[in-house]
PANURO-598105 format. One record per atom (N, C-alpha, C): residue in three letters; y, z, x. Coordinates in steps of 0.2 Angstrom, whole numbers, padded with zeros to 4 digits, always signed. Example, Ala and Ser with C-alpha at 12.3 -4.5 7.8 and 13.67 -1.06 7.14 Angstrom:
2
ALA-0028+0039+0066
ALA-0022+0039+0062
ALA-0016+0039+0066
SER-0011+0035+0064
SER-0005+0036+0068
SER+0000+0039+0064
//
This chain:
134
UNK-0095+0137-0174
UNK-0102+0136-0174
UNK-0104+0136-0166
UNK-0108+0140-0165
UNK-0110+0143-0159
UNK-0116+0137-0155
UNK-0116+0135-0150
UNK-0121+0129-0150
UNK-0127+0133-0145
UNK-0133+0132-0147
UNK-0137+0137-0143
UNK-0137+0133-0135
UNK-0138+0137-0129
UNK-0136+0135-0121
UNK-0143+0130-0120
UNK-0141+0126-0115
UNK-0147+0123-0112
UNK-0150+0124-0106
UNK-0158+0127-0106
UNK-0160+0131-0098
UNK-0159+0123-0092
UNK-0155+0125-0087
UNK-0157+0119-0081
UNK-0158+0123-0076
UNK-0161+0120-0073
UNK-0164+0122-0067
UNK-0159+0121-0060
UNK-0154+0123-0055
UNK-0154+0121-0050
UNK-0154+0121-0045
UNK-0154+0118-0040
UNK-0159+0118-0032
UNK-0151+0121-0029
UNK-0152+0124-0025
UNK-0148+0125-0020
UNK-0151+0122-0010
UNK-0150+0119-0010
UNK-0154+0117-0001
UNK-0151+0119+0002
UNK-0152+0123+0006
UNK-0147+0127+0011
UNK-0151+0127+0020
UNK-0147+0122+0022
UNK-0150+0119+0028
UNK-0147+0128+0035
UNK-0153+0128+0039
UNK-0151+0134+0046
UNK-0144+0135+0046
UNK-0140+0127+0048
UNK-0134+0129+0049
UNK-0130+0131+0041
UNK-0129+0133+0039
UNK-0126+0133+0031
UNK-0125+0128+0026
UNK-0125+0122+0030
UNK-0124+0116+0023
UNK-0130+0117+0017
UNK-0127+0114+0012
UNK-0128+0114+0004
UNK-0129+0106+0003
UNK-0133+0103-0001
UNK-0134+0098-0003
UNK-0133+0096-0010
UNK-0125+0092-0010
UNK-0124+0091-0019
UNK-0123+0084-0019
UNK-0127+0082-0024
UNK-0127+0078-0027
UNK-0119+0073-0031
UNK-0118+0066-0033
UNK-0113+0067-0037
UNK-0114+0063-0044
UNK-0112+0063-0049
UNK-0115+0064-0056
UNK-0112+0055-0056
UNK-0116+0053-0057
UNK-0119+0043-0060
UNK-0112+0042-0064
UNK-0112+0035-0066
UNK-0107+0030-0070
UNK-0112+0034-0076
UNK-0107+0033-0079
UNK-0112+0035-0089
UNK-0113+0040-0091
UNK-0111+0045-0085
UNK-0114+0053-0088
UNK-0105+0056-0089
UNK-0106+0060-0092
UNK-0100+0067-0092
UNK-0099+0067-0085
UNK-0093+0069-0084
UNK-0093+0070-0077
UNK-0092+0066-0071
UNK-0092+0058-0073
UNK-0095+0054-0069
UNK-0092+0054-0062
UNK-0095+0054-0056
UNK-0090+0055-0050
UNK-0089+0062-0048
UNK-0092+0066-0053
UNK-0090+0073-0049
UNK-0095+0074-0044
UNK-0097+0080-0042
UNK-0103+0084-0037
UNK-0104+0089-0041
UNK-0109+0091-0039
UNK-0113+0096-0041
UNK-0121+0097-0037
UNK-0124+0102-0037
UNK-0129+0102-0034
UNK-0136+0100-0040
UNK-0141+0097-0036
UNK-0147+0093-0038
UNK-0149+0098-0043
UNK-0153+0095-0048
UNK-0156+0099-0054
UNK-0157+0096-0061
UNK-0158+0100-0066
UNK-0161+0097-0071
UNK-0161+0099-0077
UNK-0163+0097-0083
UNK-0163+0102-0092
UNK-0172+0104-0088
UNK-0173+0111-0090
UNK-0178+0114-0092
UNK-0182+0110-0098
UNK-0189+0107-0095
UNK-0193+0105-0103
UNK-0196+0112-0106
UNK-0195+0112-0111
UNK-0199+0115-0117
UNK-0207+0118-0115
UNK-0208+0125-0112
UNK-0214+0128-0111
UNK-0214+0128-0104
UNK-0210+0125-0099
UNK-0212+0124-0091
UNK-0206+0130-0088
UNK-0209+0134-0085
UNK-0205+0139-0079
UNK-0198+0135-0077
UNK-0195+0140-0076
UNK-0188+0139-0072
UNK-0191+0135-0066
UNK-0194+0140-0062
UNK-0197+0136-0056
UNK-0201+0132-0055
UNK-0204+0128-0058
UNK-0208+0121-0058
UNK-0201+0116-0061
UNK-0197+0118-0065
UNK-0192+0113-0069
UNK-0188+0113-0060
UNK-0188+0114-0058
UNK-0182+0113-0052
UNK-0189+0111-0045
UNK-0196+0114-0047
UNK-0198+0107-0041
UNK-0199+0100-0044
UNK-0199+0102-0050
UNK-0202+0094-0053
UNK-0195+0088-0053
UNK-0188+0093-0054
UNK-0181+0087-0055
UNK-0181+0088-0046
UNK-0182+0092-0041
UNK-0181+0089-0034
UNK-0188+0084-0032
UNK-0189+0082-0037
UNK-0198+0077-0034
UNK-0193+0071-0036
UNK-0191+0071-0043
UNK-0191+0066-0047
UNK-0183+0062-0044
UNK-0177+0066-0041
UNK-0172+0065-0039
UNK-0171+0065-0032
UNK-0174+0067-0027
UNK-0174+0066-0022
UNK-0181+0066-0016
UNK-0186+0067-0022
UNK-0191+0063-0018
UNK-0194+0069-0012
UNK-0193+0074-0013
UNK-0194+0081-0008
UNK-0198+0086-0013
UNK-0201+0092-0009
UNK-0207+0094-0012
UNK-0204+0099-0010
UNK-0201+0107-0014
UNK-0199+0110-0014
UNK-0204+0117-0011
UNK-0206+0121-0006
UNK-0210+0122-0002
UNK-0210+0130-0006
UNK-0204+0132-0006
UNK-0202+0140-0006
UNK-0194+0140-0011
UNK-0193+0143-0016
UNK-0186+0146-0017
UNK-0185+0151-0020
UNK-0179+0155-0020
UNK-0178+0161-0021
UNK-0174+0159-0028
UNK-0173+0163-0034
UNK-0170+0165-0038
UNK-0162+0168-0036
UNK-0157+0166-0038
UNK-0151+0168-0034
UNK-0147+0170-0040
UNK-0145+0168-0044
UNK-0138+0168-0048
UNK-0141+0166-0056
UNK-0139+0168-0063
UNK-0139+0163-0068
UNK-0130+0165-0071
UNK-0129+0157-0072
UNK-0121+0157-0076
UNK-0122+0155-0081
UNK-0117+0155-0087
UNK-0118+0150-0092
UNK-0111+0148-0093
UNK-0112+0140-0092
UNK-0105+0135-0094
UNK-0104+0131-0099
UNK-0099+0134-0104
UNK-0098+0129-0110
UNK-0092+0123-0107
UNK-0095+0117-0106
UNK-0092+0110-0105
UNK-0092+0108-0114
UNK-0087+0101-0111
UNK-0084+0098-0121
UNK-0091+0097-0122
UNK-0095+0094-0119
UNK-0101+0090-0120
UNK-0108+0092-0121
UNK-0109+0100-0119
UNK-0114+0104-0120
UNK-0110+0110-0118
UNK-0115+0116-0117
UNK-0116+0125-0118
UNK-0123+0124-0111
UNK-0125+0125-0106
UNK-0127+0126-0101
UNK-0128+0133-0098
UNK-0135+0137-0098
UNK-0137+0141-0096
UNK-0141+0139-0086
UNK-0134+0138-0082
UNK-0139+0137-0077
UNK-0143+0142-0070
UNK-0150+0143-0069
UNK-0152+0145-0066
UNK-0151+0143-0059
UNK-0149+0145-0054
UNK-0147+0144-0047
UNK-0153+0145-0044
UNK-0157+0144-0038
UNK-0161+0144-0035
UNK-0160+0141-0027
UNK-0160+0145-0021
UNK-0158+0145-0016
UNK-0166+0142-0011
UNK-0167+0139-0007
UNK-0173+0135-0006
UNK-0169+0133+0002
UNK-0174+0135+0007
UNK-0171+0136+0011
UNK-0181+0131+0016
UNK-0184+0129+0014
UNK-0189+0127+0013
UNK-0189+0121+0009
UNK-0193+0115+0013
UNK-0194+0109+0009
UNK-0198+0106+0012
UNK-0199+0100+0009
UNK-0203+0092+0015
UNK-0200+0089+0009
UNK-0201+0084+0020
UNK-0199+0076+0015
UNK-0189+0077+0017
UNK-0186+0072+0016
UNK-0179+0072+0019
UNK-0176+0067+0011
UNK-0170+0072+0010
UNK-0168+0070+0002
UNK-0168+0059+0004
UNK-0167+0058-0002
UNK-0167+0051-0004
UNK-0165+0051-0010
UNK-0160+0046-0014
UNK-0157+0045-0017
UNK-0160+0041-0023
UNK-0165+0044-0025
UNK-0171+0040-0030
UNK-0167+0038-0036
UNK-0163+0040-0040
UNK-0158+0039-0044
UNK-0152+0038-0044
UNK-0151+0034-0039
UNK-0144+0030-0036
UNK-0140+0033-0037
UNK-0139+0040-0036
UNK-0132+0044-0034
UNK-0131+0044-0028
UNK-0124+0046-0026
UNK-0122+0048-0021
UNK-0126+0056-0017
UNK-0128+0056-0011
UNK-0127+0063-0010
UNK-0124+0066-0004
UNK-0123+0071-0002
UNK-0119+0073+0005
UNK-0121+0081+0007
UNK-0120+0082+0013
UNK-0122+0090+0013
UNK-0114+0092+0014
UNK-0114+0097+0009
UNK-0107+0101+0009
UNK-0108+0108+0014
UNK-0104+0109+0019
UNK-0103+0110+0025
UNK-0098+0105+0030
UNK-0103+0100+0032
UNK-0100+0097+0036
UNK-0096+0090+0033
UNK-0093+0090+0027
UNK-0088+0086+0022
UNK-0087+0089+0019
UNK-0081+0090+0015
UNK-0076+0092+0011
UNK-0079+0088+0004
UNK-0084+0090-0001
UNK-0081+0084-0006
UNK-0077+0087-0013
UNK-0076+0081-0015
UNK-0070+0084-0020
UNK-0070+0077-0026
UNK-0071+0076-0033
UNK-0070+0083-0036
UNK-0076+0087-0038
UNK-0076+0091-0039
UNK-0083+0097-0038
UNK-0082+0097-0048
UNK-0090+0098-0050
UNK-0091+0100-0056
UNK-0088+0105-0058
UNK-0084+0110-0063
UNK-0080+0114-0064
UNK-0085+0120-0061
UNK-0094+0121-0064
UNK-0097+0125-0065
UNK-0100+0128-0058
UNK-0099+0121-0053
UNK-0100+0121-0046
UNK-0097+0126-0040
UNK-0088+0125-0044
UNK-0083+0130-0039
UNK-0085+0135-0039
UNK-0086+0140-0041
UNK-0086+0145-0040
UNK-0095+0147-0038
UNK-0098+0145-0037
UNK-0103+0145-0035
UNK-0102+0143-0027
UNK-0099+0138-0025
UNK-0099+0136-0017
UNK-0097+0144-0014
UNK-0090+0147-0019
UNK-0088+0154-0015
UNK-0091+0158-0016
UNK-0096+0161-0021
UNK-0100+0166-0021
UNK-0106+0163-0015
UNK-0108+0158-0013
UNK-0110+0155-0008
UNK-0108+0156+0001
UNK-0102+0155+0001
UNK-0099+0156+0006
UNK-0099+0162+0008
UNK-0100+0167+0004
UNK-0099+0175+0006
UNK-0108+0179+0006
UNK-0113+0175+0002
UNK-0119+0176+0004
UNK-0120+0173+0009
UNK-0118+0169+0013
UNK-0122+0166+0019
UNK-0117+0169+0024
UNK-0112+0174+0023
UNK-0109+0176+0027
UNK-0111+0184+0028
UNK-0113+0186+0023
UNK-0119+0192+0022
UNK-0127+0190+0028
UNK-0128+0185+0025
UNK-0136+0182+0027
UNK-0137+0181+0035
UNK-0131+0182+0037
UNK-0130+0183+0045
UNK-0132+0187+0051
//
């Protein structure tokens, strides 16, 4: 039985020097302790793009200025089927804050580990577009 995907929304922040800003996933969720990059479930009738400024308001407290459409992947984890929308935002206000008590860090200048499955291979299709965007 086929489970239908869930649209999410997610931010990529991508600071002059190359760093990436990921988040890591709360006590209680799937995942707990991993990283992944900030985002969200798409509500019902709201743009891609409004759902990823409205979850970087709501989770970090920043006002998404400008972002680009980059990538869409879909990941079936045990716990859901994920359709995620990538969007790379190189433009903000306001300086992240940690409004739902996760952890965050800019990936660049830390290694973090362990990374969400659906996260991997996104930092390296990443590494070689910012290695392009030079």
């Amino acid at each position: 039985m086929s489970q239908t995907p869930v649209d999410v929304a997610v931010g990529i922040l991508l600071k002059p020097n190359g760093d990436v800003l990921l988040g890591q996933r709360p006590a209680g969720k799937p995942y707990e302790g991993y990283w992944e990059f900030p985002g969200g479930k798409v509500e019902q009738g709201e743009a891609i793009l409004d759902a990823l400024k409205r979850e970087m308001m709501e989770e970090l407290g920043i006002k998404v200025l400008s972002a680009e459409p980059w990538c869409c992947i879909e990941h079936v984890y045990p716990h859901a089927h994920v359709h995620l929308h990538f969007y790379i935002s190189r433009e903000w206000q306001g300086e992240p804050q940690s409004l739902e008590g996760q952890a965050f860090a800019w990936q660049g200048s830390v290694e973090l580990d362990p990374l969400l499955p659906a996260t991997i291979p996104l930092l390296e299709w990443l590494d070689a577009f910012r290695a392009q965007d030079c």
